[in-house]
DRENMI-813371 format. One record per residue: residue number from 1; residue in one letter; x, y, z of N, C-alpha, C in turn. Coordinates in pm, whole numbers. Example, Ala and Ser with C-alpha at 12.3 -4.5 7.8 and 13.67 -1.06 7.14 Angstrom:
REM DRENMI-813371
<kegu 1; 'a'; <1319; -569; 780>; <1230; -450; 780>; <1320; -330; 780>>
<kegu 2; 's'; <1285; -225; 708>; <1367; -106; 714>; <1290; 3; 787>>
END
This chain:
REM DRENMI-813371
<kegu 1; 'x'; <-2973; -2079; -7377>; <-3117; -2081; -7353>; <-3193; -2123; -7480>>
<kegu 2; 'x'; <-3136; -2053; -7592>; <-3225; -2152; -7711>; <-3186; -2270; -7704>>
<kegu 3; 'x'; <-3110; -2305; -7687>; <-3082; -2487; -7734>; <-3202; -2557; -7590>>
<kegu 4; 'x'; <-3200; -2493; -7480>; <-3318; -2511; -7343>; <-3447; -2523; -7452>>
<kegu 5; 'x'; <-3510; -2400; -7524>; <-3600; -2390; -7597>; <-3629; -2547; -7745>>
<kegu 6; 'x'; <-3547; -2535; -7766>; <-3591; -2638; -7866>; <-3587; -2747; -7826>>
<kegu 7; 'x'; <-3502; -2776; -7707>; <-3471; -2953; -7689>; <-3643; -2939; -7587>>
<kegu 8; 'x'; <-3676; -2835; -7537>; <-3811; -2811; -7433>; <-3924; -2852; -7582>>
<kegu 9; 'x'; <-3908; -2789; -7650>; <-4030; -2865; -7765>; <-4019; -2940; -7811>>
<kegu 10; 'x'; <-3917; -3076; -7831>; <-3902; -3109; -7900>; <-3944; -3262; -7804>>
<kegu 11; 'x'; <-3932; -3259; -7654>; <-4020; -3274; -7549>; <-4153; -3310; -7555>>
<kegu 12; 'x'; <-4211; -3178; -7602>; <-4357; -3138; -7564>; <-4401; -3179; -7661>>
<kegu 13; 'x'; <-4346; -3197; -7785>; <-4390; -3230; -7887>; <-4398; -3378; -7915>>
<kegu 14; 'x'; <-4340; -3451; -7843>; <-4320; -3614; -7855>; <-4418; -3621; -7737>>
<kegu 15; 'x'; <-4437; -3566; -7670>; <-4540; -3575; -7532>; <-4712; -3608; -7601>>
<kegu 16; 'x'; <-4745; -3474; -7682>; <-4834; -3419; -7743>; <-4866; -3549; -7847>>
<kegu 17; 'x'; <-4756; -3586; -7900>; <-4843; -3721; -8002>; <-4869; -3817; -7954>>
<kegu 18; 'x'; <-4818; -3886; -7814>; <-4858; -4003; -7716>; <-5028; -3915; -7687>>
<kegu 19; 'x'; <-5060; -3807; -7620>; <-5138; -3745; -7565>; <-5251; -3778; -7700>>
<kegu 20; 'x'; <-5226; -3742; -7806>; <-5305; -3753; -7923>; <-5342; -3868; -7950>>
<kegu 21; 'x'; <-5273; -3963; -7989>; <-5288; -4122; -8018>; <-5369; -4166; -7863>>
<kegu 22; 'x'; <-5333; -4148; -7762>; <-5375; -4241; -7656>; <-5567; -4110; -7644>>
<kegu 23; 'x'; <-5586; -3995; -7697>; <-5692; -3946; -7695>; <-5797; -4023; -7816>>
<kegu 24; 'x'; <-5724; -4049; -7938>; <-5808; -4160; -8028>; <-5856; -4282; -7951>>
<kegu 25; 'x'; <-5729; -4354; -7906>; <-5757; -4428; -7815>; <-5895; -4488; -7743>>
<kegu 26; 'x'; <-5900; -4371; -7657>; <-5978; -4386; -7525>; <-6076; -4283; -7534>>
<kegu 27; 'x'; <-6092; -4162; -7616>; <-6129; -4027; -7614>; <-6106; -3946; -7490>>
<kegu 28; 'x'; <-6174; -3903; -7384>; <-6145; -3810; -7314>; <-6190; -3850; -7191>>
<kegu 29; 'x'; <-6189; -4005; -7203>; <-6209; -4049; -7021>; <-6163; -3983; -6898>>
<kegu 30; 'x'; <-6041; -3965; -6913>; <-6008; -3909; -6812>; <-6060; -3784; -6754>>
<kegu 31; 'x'; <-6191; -3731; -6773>; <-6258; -3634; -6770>; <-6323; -3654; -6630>>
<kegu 32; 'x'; <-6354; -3801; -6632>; <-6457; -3853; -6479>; <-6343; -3838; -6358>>
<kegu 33; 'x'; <-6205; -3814; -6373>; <-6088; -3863; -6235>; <-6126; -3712; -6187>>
<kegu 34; 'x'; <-6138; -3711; -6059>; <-6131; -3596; -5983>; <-5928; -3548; -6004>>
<kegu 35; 'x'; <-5928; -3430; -5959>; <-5822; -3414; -5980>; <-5712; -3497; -5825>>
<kegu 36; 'x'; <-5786; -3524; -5721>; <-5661; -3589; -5629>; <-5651; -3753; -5741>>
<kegu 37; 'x'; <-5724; -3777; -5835>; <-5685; -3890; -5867>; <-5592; -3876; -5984>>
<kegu 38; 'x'; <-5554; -3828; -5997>; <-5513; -3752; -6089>; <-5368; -3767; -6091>>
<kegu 39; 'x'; <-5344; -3671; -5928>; <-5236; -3685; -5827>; <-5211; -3839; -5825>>
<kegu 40; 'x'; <-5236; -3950; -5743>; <-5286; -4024; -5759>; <-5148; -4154; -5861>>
<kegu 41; 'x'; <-5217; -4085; -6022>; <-5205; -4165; -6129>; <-5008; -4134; -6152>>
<kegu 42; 'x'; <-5025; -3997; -6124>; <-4840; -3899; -6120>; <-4769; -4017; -6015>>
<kegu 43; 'x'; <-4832; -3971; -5908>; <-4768; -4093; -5818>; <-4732; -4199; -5819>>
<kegu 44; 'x'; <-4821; -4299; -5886>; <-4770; -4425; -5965>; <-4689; -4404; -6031>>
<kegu 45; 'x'; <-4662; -4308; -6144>; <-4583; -4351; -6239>; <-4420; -4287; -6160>>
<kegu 46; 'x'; <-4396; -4217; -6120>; <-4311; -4133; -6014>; <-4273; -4212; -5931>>
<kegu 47; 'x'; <-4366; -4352; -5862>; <-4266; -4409; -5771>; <-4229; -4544; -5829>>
<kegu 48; 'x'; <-4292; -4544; -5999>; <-4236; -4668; -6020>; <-4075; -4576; -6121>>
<kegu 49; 'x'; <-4047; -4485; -6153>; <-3934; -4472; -6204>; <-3874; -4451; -6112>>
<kegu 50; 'x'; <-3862; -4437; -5954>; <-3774; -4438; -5851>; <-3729; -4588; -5827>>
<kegu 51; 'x'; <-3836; -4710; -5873>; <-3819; -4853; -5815>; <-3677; -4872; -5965>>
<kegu 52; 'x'; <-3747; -4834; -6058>; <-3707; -4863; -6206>; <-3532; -4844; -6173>>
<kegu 53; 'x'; <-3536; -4680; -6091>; <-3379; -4623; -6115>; <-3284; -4711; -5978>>
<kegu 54; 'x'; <-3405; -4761; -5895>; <-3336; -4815; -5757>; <-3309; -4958; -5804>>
<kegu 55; 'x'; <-3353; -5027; -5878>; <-3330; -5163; -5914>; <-3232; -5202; -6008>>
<kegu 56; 'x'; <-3233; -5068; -6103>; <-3142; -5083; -6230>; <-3225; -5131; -6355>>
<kegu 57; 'x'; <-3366; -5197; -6330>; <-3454; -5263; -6487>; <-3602; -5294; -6445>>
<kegu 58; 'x'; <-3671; -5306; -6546>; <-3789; -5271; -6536>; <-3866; -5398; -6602>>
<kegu 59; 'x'; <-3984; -5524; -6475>; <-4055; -5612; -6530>; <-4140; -5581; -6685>>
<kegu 60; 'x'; <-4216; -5487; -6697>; <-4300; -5458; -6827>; <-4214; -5361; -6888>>
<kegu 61; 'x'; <-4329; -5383; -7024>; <-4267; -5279; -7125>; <-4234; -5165; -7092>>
<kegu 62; 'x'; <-4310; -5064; -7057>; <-4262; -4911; -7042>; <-4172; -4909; -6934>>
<kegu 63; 'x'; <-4110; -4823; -6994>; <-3948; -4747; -6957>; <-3979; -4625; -6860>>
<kegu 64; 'x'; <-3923; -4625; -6776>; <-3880; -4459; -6703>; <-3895; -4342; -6810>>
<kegu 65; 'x'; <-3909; -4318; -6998>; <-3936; -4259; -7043>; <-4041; -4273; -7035>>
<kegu 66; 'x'; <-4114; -4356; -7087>; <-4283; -4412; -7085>; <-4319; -4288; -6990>>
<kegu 67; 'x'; <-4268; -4337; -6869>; <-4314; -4275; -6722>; <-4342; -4108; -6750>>
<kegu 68; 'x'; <-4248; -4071; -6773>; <-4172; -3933; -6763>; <-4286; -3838; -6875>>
<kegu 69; 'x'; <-4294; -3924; -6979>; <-4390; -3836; -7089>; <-4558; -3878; -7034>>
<kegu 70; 'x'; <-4591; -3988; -6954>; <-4703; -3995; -6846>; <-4744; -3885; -6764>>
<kegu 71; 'x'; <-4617; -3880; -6669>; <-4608; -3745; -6564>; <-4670; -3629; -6672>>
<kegu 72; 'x'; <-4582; -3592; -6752>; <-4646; -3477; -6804>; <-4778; -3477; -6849>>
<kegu 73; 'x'; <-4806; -3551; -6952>; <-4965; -3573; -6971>; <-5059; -3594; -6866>>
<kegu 74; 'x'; <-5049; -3656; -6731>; <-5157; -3618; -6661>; <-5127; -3512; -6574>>
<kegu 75; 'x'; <-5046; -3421; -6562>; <-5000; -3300; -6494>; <-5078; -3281; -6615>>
<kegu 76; 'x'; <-5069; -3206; -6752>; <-5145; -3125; -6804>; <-5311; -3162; -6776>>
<kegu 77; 'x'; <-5359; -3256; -6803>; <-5475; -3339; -6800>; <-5594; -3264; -6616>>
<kegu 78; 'x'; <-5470; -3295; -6566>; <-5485; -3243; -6420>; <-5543; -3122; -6429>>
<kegu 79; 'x'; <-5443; -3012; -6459>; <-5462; -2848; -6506>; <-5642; -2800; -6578>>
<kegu 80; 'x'; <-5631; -2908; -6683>; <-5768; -2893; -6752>; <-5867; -2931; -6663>>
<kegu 81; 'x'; <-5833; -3024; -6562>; <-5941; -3098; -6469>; <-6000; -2924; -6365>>
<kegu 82; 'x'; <-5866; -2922; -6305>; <-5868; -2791; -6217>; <-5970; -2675; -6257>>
<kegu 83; 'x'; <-5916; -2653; -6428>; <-5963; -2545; -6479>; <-6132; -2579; -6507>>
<kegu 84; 'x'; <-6202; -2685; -6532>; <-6308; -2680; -6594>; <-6368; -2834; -6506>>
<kegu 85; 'x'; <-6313; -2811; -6382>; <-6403; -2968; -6293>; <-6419; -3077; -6378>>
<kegu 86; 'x'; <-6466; -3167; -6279>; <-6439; -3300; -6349>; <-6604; -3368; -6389>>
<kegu 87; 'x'; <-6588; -3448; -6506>; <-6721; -3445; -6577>; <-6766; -3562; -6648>>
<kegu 88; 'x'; <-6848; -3628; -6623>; <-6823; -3774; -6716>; <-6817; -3726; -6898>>
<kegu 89; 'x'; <-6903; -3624; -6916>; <-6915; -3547; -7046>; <-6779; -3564; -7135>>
<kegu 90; 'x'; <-6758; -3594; -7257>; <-6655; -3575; -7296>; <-6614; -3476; -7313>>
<kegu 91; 'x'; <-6444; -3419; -7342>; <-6421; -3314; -7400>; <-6395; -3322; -7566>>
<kegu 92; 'x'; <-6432; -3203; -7655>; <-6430; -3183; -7806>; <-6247; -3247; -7763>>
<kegu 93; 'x'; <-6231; -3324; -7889>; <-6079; -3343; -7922>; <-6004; -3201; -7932>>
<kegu 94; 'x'; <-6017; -3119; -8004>; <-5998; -3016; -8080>; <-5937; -2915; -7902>>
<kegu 95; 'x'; <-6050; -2891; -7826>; <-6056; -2851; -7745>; <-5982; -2870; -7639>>
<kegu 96; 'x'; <-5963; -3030; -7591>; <-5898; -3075; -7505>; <-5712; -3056; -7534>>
<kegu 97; 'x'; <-5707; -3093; -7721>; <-5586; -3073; -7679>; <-5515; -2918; -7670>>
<kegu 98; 'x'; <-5615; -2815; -7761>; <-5595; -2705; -7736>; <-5523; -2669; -7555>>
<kegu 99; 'x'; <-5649; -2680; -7508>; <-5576; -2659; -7351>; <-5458; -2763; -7307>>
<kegu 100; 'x'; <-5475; -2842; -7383>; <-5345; -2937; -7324>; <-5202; -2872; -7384>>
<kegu 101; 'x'; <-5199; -2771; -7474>; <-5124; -2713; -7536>; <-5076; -2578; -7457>>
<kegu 102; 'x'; <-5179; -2541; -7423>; <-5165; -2416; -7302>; <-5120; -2442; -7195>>
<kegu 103; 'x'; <-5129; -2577; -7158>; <-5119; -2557; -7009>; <-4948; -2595; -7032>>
<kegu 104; 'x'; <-4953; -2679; -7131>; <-4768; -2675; -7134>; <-4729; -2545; -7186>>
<kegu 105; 'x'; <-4773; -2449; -7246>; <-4711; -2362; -7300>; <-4715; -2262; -7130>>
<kegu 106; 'x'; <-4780; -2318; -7080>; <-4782; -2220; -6923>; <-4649; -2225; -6842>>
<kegu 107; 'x'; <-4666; -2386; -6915>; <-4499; -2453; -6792>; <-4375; -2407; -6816>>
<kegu 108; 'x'; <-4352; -2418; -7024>; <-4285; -2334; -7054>; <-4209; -2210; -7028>>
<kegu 109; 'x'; <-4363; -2154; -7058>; <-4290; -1972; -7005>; <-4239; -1991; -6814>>
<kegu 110; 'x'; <-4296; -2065; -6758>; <-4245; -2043; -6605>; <-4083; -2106; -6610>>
<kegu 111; 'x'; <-4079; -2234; -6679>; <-3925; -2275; -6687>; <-3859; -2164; -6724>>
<kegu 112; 'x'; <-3860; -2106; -6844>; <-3824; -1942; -6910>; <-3749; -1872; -6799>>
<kegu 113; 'x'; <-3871; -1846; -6716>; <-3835; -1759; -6592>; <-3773; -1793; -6503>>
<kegu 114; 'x'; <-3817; -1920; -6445>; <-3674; -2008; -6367>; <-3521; -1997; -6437>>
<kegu 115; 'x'; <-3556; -2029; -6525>; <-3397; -2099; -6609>; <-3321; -1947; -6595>>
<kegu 116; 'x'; <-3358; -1853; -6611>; <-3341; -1714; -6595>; <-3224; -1680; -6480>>
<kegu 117; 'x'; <-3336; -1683; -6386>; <-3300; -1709; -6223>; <-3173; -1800; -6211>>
<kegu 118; 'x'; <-3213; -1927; -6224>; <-3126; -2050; -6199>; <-3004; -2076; -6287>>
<kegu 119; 'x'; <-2987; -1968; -6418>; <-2900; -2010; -6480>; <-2894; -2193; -6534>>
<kegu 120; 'x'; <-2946; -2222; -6587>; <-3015; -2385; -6601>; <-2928; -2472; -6514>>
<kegu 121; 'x'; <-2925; -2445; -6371>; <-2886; -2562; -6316>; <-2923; -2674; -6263>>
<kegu 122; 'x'; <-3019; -2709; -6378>; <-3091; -2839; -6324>; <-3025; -2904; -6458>>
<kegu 123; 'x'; <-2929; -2848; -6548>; <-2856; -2934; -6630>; <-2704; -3005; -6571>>
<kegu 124; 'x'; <-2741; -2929; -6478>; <-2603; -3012; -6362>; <-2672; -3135; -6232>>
<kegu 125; 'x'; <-2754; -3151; -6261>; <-2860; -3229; -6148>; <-2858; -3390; -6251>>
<kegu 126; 'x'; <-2904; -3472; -6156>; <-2915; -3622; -6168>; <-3060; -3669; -6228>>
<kegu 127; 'x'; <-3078; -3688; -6290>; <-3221; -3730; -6341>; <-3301; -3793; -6186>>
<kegu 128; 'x'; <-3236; -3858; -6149>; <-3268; -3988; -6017>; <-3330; -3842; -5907>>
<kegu 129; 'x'; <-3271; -3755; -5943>; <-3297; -3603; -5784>; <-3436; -3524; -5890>>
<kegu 130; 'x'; <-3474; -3561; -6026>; <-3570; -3481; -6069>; <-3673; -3621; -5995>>
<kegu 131; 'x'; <-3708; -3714; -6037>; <-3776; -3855; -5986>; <-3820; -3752; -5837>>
<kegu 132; 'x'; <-3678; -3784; -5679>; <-3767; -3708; -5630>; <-3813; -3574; -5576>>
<kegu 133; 'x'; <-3782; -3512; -5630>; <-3833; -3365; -5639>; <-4004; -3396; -5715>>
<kegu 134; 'x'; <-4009; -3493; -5793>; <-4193; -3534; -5844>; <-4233; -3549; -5730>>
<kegu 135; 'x'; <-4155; -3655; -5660>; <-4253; -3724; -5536>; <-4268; -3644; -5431>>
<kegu 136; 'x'; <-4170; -3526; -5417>; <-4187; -3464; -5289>; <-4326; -3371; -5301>>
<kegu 137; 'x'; <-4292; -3302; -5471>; <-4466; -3197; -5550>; <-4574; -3273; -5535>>
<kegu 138; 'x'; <-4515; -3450; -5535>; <-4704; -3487; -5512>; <-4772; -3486; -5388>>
<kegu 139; 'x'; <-4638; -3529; -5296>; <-4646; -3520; -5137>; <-4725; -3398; -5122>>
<kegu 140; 'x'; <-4668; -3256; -5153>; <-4741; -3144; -5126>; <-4871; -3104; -5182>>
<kegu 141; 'x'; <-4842; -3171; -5333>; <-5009; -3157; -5374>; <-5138; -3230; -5312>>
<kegu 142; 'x'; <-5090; -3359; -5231>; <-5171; -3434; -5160>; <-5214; -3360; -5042>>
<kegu 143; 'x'; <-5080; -3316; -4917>; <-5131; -3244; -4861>; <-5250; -3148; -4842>>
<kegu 144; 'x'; <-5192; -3048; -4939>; <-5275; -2927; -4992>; <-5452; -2981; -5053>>
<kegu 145; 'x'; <-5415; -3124; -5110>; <-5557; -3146; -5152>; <-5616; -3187; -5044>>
<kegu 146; 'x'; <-5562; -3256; -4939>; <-5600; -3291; -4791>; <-5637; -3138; -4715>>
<kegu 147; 'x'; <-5587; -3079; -4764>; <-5659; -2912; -4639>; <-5726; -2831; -4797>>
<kegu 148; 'x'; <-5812; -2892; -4880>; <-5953; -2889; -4921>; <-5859; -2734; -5024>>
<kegu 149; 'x'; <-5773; -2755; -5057>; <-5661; -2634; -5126>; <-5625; -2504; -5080>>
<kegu 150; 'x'; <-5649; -2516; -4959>; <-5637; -2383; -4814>; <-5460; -2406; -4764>>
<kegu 151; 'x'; <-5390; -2304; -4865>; <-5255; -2314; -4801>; <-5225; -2167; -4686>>
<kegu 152; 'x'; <-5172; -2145; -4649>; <-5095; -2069; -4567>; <-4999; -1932; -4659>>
<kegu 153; 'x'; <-4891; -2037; -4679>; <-4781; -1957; -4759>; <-4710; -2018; -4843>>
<kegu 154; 'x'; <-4779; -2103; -4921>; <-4728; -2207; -5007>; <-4841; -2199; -5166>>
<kegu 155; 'x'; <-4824; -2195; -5267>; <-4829; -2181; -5420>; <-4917; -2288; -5412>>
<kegu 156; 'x'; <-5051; -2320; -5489>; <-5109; -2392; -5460>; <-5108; -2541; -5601>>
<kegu 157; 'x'; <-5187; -2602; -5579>; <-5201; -2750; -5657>; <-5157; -2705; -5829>>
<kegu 158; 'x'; <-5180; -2578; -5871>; <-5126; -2606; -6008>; <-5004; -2574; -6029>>
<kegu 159; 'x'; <-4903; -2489; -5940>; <-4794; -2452; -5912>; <-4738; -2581; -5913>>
<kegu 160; 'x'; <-4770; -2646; -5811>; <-4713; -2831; -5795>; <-4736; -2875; -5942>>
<kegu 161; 'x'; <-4812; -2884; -5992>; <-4849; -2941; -6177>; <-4760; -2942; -6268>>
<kegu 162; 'x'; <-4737; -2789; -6286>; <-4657; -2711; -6321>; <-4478; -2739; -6338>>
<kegu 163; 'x'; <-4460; -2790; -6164>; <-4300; -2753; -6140>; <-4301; -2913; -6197>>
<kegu 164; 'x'; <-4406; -2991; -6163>; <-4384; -3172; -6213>; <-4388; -3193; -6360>>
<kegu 165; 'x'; <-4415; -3148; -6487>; <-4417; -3115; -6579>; <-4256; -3064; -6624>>
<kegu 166; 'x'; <-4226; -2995; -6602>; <-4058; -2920; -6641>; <-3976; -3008; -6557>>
<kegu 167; 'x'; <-3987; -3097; -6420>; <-3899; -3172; -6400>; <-3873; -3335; -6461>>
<kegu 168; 'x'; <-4009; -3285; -6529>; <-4020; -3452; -6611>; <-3963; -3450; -6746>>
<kegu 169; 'x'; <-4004; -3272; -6819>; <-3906; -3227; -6938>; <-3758; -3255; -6923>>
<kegu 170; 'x'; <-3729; -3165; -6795>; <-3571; -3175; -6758>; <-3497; -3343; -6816>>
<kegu 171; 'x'; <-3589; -3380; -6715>; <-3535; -3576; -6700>; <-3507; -3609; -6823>>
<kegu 172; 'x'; <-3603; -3559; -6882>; <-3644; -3621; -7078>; <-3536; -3586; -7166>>
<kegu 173; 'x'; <-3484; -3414; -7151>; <-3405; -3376; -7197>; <-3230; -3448; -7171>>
<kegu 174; 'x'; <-3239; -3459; -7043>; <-3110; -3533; -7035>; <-3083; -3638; -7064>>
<kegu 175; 'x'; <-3193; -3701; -7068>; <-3219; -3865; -7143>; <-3145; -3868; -7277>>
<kegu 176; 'x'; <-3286; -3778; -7335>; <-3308; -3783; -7496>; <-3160; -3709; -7546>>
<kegu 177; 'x'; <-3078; -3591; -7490>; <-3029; -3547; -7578>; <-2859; -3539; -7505>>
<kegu 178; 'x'; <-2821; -3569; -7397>; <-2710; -3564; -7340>; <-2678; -3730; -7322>>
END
């Protein structure tokens, strides 16, 4: 489980400086996307690393990693949207990435608790079955954003955020370090 722990930051931490550089960038546009667009943006990048893994290679530059550290940044991005609505207003740098730090440190502790449970057997899984396990969380987050976030008996839109975030770590980890 520590070696889970460090190869998980070491993740979040290569995540966090794309997130930083592309916030100089652009500053905090992404403030105006409602959160189904959000969904949306995951989706693109989620069904182009399914085309990426179904074809074998990829027309443009970014890679299925590209993708993967994407997924996570607008899954966190999302979270902040959820938490504080969507706003043309910018957010303080300082601020934005603060919560962008929380909301992975949220995902964290829940992997923690999974990995617990699961004994990490998503280190025996196929990167290609994390891909769609994304697409099936966006499927449901769409749903759920389609019935106005009124579930039944189902964990709602940040739960989905959440599990898409650690399956995009997972992917990363098996990439980057196996």
């Amino acid at each position: 489980m520590k070696k889970t722990k460090e190869q998980y930051d070491q993740i979040i931490s290569l995540c966090r400086e794309v997130f930083v550089k592309k916030m100089k960038d652009y500053g905090t546009a992404w403030r105006i996307l409602r959160p189904s667009s959000m969904t949306d943006q995951i989706f693109i990048k989620a069904q182009r690393i399914r085309n990426i893994e179904e074809k074998g290679a990829a027309k443009i530059k970014d890679d299925a990693r590209s993708e993967f550290i994407g997924i996570i940044n607008y899954c966190a991005m999302a979270l902040i949207q959820l938490e504080l609505g969507t706003q043309e207003e910018e957010l303080p740098y300082d601020r934005a990435e603060a919560m962008y730090l929380a909301n992975l440190e949220k995902a964290k502790n829940l992997m923690l608790d999974k990995n617990h449970d699961y004994g990490e057997a998503w280190r025996k899984m196929r990167v290609s079955s994390f891909t769609d396990l994304i697409l099936m969380k966006i499927k449901r987050t769409k749903q759920i954003e389609d019935n106005l976030g009124k579930t039944l008996a189902s964990e709602g839109v940040d739960a989905n955020y959440l599990d898409m975030i650690n399956y995009s770590v997972f992917a990363l980890i098996k990439t980057e370090f196996e």
